[in-house]
C-alpha positions as CSV (number, residue, x, y, z in Angstrom):
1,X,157.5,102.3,104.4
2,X,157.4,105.8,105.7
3,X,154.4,108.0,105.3
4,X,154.4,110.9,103.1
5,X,153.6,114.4,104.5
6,X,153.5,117.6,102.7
7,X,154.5,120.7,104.3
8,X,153.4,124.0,102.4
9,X,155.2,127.4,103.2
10,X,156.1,130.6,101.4
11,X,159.4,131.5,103.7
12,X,162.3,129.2,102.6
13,X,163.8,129.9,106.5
14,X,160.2,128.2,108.1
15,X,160.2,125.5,105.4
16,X,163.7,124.5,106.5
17,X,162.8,124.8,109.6
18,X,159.4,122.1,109.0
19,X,161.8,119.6,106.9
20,X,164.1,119.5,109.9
21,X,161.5,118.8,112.9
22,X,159.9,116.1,110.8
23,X,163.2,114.7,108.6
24,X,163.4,110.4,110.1
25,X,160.0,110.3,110.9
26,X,158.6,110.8,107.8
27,X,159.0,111.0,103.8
28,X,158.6,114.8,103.8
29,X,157.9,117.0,100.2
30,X,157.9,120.6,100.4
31,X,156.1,123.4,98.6
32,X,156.5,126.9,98.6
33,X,153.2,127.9,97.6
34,X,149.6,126.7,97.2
35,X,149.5,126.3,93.4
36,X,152.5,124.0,93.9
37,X,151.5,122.1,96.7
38,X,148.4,121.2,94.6
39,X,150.3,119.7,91.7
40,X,152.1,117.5,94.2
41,X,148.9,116.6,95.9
42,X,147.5,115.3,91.9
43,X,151.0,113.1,91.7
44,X,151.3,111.8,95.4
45,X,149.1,110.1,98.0
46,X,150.2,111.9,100.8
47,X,148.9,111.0,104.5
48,X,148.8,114.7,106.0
49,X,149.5,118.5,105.0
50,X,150.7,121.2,107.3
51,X,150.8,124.6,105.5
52,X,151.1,127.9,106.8
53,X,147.7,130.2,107.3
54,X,149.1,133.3,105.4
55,X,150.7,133.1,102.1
56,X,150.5,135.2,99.1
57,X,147.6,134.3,96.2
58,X,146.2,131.4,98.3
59,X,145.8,130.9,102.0
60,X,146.1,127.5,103.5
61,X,142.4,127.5,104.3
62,X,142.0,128.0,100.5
63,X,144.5,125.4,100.2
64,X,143.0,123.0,102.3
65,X,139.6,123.4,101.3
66,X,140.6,122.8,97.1
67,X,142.8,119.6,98.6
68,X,139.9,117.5,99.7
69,X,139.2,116.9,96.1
70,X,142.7,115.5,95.2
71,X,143.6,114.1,98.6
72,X,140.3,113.8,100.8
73,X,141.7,111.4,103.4
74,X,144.7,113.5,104.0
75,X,144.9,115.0,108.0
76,X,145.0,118.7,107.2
77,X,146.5,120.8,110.0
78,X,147.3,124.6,109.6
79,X,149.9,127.1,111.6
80,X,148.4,130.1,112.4
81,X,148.7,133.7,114.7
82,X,146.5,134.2,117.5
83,X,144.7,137.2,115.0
84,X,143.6,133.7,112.8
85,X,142.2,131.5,115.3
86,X,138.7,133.0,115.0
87,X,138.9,133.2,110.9
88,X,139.6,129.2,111.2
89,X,136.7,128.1,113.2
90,X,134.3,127.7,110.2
91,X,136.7,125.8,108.0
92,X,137.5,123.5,111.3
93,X,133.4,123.0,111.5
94,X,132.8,122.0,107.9
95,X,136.1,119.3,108.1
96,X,138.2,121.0,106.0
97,X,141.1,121.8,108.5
98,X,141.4,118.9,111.2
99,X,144.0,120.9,113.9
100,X,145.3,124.0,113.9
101,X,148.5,125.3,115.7
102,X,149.0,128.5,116.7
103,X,152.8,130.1,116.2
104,X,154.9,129.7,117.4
105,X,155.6,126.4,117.5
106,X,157.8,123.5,119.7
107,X,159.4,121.1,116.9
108,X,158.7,118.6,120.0
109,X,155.0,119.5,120.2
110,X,154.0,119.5,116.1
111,X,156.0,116.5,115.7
112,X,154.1,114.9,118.4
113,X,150.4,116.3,117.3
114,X,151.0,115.1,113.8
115,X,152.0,111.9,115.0
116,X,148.7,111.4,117.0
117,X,146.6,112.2,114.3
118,X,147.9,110.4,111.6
119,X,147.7,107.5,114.0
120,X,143.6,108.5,114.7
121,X,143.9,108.4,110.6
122,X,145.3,105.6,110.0
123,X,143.1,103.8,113.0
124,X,139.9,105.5,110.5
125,X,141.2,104.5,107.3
126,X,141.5,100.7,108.9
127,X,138.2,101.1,110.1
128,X,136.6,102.1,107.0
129,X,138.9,99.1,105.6
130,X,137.0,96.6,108.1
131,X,133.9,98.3,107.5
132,X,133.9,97.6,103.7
133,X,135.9,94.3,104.0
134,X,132.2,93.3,106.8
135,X,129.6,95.1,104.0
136,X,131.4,92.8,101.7
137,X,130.8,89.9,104.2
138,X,127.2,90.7,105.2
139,X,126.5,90.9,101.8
140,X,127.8,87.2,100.8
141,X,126.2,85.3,104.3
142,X,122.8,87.9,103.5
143,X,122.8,85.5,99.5
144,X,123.9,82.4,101.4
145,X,121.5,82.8,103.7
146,X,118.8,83.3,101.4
147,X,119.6,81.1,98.8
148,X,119.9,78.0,102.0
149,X,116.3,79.9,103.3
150,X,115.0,78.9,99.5
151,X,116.5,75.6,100.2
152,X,115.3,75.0,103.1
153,X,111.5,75.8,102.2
154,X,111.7,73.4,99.4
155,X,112.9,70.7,101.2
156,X,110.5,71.7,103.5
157,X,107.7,71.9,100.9
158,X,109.2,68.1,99.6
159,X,111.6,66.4,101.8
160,X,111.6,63.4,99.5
161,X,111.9,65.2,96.2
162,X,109.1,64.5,93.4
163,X,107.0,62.1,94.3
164,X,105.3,59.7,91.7
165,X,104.7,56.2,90.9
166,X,102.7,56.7,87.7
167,X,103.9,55.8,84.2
168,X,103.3,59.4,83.1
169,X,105.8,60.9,86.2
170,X,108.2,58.3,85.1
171,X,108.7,59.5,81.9
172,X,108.2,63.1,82.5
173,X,111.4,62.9,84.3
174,X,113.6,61.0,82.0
175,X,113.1,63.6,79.3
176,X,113.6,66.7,82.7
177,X,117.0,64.3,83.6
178,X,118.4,64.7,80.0
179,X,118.0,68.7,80.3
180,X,119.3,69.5,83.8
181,X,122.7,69.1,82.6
182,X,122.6,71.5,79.8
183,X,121.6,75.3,80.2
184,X,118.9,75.1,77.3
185,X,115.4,77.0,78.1
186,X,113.3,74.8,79.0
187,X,109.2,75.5,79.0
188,X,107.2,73.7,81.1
189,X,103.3,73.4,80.3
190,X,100.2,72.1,82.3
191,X,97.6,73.0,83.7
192,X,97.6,75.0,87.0
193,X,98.0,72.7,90.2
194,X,100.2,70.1,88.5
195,X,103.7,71.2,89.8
196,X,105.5,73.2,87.5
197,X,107.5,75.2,89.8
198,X,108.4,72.2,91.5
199,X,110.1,70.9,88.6
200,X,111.5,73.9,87.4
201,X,113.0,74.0,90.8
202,X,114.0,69.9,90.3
203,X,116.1,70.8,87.5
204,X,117.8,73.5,88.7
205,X,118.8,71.7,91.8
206,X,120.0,69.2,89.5
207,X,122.1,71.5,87.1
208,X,125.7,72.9,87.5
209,X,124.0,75.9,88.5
210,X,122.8,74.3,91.3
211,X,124.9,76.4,93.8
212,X,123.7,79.7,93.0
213,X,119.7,81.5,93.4
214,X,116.9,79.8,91.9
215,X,114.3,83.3,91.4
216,X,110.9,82.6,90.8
217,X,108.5,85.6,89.4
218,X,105.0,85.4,88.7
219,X,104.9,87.4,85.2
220,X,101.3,88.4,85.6
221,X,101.5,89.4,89.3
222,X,103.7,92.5,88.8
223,X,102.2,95.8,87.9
224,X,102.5,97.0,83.9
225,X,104.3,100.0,85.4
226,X,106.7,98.5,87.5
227,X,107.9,95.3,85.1
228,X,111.0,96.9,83.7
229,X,112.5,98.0,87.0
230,X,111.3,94.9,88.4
231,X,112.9,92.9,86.0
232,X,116.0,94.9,85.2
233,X,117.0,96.9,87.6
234,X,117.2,100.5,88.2
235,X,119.4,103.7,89.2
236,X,118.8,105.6,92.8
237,X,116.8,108.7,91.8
238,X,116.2,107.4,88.0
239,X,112.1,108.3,88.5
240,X,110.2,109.1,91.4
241,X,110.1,106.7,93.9
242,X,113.8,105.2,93.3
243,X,115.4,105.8,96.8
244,X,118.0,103.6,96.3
245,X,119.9,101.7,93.9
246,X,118.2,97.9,93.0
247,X,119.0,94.7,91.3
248,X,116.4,93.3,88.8
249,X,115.4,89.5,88.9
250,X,117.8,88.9,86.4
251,X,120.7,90.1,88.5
252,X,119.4,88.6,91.2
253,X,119.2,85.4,89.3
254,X,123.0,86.3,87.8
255,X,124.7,82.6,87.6
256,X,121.5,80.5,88.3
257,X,118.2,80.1,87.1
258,X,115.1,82.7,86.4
259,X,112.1,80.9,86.7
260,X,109.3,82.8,84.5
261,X,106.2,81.7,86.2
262,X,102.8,82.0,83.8
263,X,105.0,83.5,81.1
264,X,101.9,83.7,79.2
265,X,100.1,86.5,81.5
266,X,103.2,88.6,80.8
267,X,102.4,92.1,78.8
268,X,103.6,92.6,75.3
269,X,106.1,95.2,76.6
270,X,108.1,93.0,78.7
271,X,107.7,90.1,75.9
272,X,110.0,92.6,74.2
273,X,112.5,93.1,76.3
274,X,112.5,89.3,77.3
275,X,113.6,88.5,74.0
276,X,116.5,91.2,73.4
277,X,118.1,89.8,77.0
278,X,118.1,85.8,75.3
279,X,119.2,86.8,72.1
280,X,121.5,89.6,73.8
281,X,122.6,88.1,77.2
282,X,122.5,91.8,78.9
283,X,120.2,94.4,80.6
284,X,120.1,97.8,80.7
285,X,119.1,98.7,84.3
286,X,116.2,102.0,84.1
287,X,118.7,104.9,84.2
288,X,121.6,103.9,82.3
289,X,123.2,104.2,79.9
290,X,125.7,100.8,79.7
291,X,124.1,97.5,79.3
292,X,125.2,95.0,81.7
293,X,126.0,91.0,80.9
294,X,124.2,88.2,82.6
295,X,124.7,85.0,82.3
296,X,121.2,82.9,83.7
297,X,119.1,79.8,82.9
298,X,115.8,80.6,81.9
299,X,112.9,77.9,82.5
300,X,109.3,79.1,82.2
301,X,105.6,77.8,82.8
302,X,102.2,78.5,81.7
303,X,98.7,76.8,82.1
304,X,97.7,78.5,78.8
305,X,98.5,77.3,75.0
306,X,101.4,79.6,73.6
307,X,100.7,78.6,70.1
308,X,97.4,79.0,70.0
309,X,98.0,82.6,72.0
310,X,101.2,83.3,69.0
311,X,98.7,82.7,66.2
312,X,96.2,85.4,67.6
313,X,99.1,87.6,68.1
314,X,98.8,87.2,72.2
315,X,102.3,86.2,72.4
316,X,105.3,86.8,70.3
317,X,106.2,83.9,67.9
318,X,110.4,84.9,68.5
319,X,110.1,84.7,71.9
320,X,108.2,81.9,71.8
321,X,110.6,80.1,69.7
322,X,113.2,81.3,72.0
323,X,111.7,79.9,75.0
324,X,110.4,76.7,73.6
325,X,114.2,75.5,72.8
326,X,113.0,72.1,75.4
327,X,109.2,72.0,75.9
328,X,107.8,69.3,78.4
329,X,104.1,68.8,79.3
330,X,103.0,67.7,83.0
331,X,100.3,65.3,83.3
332,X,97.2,66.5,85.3
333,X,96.5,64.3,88.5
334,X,93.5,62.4,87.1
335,X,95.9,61.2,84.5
336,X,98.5,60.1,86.6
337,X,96.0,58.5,90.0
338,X,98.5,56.1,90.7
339,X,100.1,59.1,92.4
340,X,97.3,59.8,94.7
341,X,97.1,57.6,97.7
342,X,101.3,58.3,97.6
343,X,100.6,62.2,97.6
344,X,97.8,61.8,99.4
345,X,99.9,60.3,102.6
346,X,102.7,62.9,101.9
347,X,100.7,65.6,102.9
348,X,98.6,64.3,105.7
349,X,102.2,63.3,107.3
350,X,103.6,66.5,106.3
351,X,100.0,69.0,107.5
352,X,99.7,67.2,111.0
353,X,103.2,67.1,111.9
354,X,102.4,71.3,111.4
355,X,99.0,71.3,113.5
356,X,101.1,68.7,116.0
357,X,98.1,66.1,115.3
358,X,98.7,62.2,115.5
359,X,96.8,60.9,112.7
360,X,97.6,57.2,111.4
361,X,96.4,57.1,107.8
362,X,92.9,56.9,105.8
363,X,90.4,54.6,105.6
364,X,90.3,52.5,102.3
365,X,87.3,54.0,101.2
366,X,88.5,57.5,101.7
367,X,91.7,56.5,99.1
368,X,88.7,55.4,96.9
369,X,87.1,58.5,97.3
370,X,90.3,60.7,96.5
371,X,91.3,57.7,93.2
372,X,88.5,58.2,91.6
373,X,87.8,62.6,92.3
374,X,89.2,63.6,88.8
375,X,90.7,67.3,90.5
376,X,89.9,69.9,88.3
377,X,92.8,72.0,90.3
378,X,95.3,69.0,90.7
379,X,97.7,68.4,93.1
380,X,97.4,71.5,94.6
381,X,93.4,71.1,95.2
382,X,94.5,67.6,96.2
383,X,97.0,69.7,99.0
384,X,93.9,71.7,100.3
385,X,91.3,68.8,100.8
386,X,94.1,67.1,102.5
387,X,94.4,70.2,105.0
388,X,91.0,70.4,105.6
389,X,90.5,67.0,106.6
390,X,93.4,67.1,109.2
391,X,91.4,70.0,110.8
392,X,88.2,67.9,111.0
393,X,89.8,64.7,111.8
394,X,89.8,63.4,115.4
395,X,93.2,62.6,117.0
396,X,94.6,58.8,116.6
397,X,91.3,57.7,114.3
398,X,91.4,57.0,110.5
399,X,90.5,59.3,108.4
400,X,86.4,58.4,107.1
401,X,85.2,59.2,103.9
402,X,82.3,61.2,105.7
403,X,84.6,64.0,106.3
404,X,85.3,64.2,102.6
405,X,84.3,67.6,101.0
406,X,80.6,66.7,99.1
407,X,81.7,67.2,95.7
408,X,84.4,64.1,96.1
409,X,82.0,62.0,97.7
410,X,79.3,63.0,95.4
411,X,81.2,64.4,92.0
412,X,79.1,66.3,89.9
413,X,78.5,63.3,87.2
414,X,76.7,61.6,89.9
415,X,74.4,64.2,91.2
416,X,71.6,63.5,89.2
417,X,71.0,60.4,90.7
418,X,71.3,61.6,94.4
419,X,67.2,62.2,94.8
420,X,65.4,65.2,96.8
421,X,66.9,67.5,98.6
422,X,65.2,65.4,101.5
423,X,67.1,62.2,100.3
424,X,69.9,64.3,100.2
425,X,69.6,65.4,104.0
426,X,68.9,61.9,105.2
427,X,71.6,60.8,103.6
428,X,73.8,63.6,104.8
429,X,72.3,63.1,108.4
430,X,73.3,59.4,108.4
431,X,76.9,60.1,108.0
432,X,77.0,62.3,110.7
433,X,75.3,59.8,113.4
434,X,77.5,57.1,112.1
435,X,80.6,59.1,112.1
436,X,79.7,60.7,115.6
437,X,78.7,56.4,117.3
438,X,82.6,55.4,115.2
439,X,84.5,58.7,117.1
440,X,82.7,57.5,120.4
441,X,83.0,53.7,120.5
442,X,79.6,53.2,119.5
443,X,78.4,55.0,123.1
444,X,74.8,56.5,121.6
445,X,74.8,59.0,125.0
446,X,78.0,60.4,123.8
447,X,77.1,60.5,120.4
448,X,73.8,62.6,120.7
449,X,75.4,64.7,123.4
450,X,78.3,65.8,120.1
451,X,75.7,66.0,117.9
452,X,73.1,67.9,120.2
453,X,70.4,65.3,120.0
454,X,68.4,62.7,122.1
455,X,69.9,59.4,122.8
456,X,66.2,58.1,121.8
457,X,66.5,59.6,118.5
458,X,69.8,57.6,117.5
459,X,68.1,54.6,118.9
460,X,65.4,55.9,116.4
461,X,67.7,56.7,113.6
462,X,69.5,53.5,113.7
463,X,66.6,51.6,113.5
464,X,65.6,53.1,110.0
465,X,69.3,52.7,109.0
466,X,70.1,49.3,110.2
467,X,67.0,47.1,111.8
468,X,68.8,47.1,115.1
469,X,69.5,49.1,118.1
C-alpha cells in the first residue's frame, strides 16, 4: 500500500508540477491552501507534507507548526527562497519543520529527499513500535520474575511445604484444603509466631489463582498518611511527592491474592475504604475520578480478638463480617509439641546449610528441653533459638542441652526452686566444664586452656561433681 503524502501550494502551475514528480511513488492529495490542507490532515493519516513557505493567510511554517497536533508523526519539509532560509531556522530547531528545500527545485532531487526521510520515518516509527512492543515485554518478565522471586523465597523459607505431625495441624488443614478451591475470604487467627502467613501463602498456592502475585502487607506498618495511596494507587502529580504514576497493593494483587497481615492494627480510615472495595470490587486510585475493577482474593490475619475489638468499637462489625466469610484458628506450638523435634530438625538443616556448618542433629535431652519449653512466641521464637544454637555449636558434635538459652533449660515455673545465686553459678559453671571436657574428648589441658583456667582446677572441679578425676 502506497504512502500518503500531502503537498500544500497556492499556485495551481507548482501544484501540478508537485503531483507530477511524486505521481507512482506515492498516494499524493493536494491542497491549495493551509486552511484546506488542515481539514485533510483531520480525515487522513498522511506519512509527510511538503507545502510551499509563502502563501497567502497562512505560511507553511504556520502550517507546519498547527499540523503537529493532527498529524505529529508526519515528515514535514518546506520549499523555500534563499530570502527564507534564515526565517526557518527556529522552526527547524524546535522540530516543527524536518528539511527544508530551497527553490528551485530538481523533481529528481525532492523525490529522492522525501524518499530518504520517510524511510528514516518509517525506520523511527518501527523503532518506537519495538520500543513499546520490549516496554511491554520488560514489563511481563519484570511480574514473572517477581512473582517466581516470591516463589522462590517461599520455597526457600519451606522446601517441604507445612510441616506438622500433630492432631491439631492435621485438622487445621482439612478445613484450609476445603477453602483453597473457592475465592471466599478467609481470616486466619493466632497468636503471633504460629504461621499465619505461611498458610495464607498455602492456600493461595493451592487455589486457581495460584499463577498470579500473592501480596502481603502489614496493615499496621504503613504510615496513617500514606494508607490510601499505598493501598489504592495514585495519579503522577496528584499531591506532593507523586513523581510518577503508581499501582496500589490491590492492583498489584489484580487476579491473585491480597494478604492483609494484622488486619486488626489497621486505622479506622482504611477499615472504610476496605469495606467499599469487598462490597464494591473497585478502587479509586488518589487523583481520579473513575473507579477501577479488581478482581482479588482477600485472606487476612491477626493475633488480636476482632470481636472483642467490634464490640468496643476498635474494628468495624461490616467489615468484620465481610472478612470473617471462613475463619480458621492456628494452634500455638505448646499445643501442637508433637511438631517440635520435626520443626526443630527443619531449621537446624535449613540454618547450617546457610552458615555452611556440618551439624548431625541434637542430643535427646536437648529435644526434651525444646518438648517441654511452652514458647510464648511460637514457631518463630522456636526459629530464633534454633539459630542461635547453630552459632554456638561446634562443627560435627550434637547439639547439648547446655547451649540451650537459660529460660528453656530453666523456664520460669521452675525458678523458684533453682537456690542462690551461688547455686545458680555452680550450677552454671558445671555445664561449662562439662561441655568444654565433651567438645575436647575429655582432654582436661584442652579444656581449661578454652575455658581460661588451670588444668588442676578441672581436676578440682570434677572431683566435687563426680568423686573422680
Amino acid at each position: 500500500m502506497k504512502l500518503k503524502i500531502l503537498i500544500v501550494d497556492d499556485e495551481a502551475a507548482n501544484l501540478q508540477k508537485l503531483r507530477r514528480t511524486f505521481a507512482g511513488t506515492f498516494n499524493v492529495l493536494e491542497a491549495s491552501s493551509g486552511k484546506e490542507a488542515l481539514e485533510i490532515l483531520e480525515k487522513e493519516n498522511i506519512a509527510a507534507i511538503i507545502t510551499d513557505q509563502k502563501m497567502p493567510l497562512m505560511s507553511g511554517v504556520e502550517l507546519l507548526e498547527r499540523s503537529l497536533e493532527l498529524s505529529p508523526d508526519s515528515v514535514r519539509i518546506i520549499l523555500t527562497g534563499y530570502t527564507d532560509v534564515e526565517d526557518l531556522m527556529d522552526a527547524i530547531n524546535q522540530g516543527q519543520v524536518h528539511r527544508y528545500i530551497t527553490k528551485p527545485w530538481a523533481p529528481a532531487y525532492l523525490r529522492e529527499t522525501v524518499r530518504k526521510e520517510l524511510e528514516s520515518w518509517e525506520l523511527r516509527r518501527e523503532n518506537e513500535r519495538l520500543s513499546q512492543k520490549l516496554e511491554k515485554i520488560n514489563e511481563a518478565l519484570s511480574r514473572e520474575n517477581l512473582r517466581l522471586q516470591e516463589e522462590v523465597e517461599v520455597l526457600r523459607e519451606e522446601p517441604s511445604g507445612i510441616l506438622y505431625k500433630s492432631r491439631p495441624m492435621e485438622q487445621l488443614l482439612k478445613m484450609l484444603d476445603k477453602v483453597v478451591t473457592t475465592d471466599s475470604n478467609v481470616l486466619i487467627q493466632g497468636e503471633t509466631g504460629t504461621g499465619k502467613e505461611l498458610l495464607a501463602r498455602y492456600i493461595h498456592k493451592n487455589s486457581h489463582r495460584k499463577d498470579d502475585r500473592f501480596v502481603a502487607v502489614n496493615c499496621g506498618a504503613i504510615p496513617r498518611d500514606l494508607v490510601e495511596s499505598s493501598f489504592f494507587g495514585h495519579r503522577k502529580g496528584s499531591f506532593t511527592g507523586a513523581s510518577e504514576t503508581r499501582k496500589g497493593y490491590f492492583e498489584q494483587a489484580d487476579g491473585g491474592t491480597l494478604f492483609l497481615d494484622e488486619i486488626g492494627e489497621s486505622p479506622l480510615e482504611l477499615q472504610v475504604k476496605l469495606l467499599r472495595v469487598l462490597q464494591e470490587g473497585e478502587i479509586l486510585p488518589v487523583g481520579e475520578s473513575n473507579p477501577r475493577p479488581v478482581n482479588v482474593r482477600i485472606i487476612a490475619s491477626t493475633n488480636r480478638d476482632l470481636s472483642k475489638m467490634v464490640e468496643e468499637a476498635g474494628f468495624r462489625q461490616d467489615l468484620f463480617f465481610r472478612l470473617n466469610v471462613f475463619s480458621v484458628w492456628v494452634p500455638a506450638l505448646r499445643d501442637r509439641k508433637e511438631d517440635i523435634p520435626l520443626l526443630s530438625d527443619h531449621f537446624l538443616q535449613k540454618i547450617s546449610g546457610r552458615e555452611r556448618k556440618i551439624l548431625p542433629g541434637f542430643e535427646p535431652e536437648t529435644y526434651e528441653l525444646l518438648r517441654s519449653f511452652n514458647w510464648p512466641g511460637n514457631v518463630r521464637e522456636l526459629e530464633n533459638e534454633i539459630e542461635r544454637l547453630v552459632i554456638l555449636a561446634e562443627p560435627g558434635r550434637f547439639i547439648s542441652p547446655a547451649l540451650l538459652s537459660d529460660h528453656i533449660r530453666y523456664p520460669l515455673r521452675t525458678r523458684p526452686d533453682r537456690g542462690s545465686l551461688k547455686d545458680q553459678l555452680a550450677s552454671l559453671e558445671k555445664n561449662l566444664i562439662l561441655e568444654a571436657l565433651k567438645i575436647h574428648n575429655n582432654n582436661k589441658s584442652l579444656a581449661a586452656k578454652d575455658l581460661g583456667i588451670t588444668r588442676q582446677t578441672i581436676i578440682s572441679r570434677l572431683k566435687e561433681y563426680q568423686g573422680v578425676d
